[in-house]
C-alpha positions in Angstrom: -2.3 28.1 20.7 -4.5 31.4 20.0 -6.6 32.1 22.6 -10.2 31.2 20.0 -8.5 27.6 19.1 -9.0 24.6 20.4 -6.9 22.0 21.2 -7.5 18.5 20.4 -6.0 14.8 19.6 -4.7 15.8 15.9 -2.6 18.7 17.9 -1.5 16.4 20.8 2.1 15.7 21.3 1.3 12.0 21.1 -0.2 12.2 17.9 3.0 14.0 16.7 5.2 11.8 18.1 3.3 8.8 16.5 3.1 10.7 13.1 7.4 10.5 13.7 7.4 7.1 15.0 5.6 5.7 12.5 7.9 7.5 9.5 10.9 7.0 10.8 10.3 3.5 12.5 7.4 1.5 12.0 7.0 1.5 8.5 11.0 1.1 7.3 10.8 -2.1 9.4 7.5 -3.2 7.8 8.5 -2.9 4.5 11.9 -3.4 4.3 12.1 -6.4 1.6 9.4 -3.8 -0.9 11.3 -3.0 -3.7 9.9 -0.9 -7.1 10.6 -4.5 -8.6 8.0 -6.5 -6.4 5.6 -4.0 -6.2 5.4 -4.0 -10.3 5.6 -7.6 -10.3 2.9 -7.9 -7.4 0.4 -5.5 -10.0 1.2 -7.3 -12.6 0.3 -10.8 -11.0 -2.6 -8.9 -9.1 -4.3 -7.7 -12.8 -4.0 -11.3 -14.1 -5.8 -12.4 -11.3 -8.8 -9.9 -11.4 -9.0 -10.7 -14.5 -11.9 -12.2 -16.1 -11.1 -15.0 -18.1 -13.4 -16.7 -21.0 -13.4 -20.7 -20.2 -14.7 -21.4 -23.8 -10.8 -20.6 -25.1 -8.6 -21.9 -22.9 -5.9 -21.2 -25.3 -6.5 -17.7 -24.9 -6.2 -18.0 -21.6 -3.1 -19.7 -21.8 -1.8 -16.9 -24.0 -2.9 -14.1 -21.5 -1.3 -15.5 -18.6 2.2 -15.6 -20.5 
């Protein structure tokens, strides 16, 4: 450390060791089963949900969710 800088929590070895933890450990084992497959599918499902359907044509509707 220079003798004008600070140190702080950002530059503390826990927060490095956390930053490492966390790549290396936490998030494999919380995401193991994501694929690039679900994640599309999940957006895809996710848009047709926040979509806004019209009521008055439920055919449409019908058609829009195939």
């Amino acid at each position: 450390m220079d003798k004008g800088e600070k140190g702080g929590w950002v530059n503390s070895a826990f927060a490095k060791w956390f930053a490492n933890f966390d790549e290396d450990t936490l998030r494999p084992f919380l995401i193991r089963n994501y694929t690039l497959q679900a994640v599309e599918t999940m957006d895809a499902l996710n848009a047709i949900i926040t979509k806004n359907f019209d009521d008055k044509e439920p055919d449409d509707v019908a058609q829009q969710l195939d």
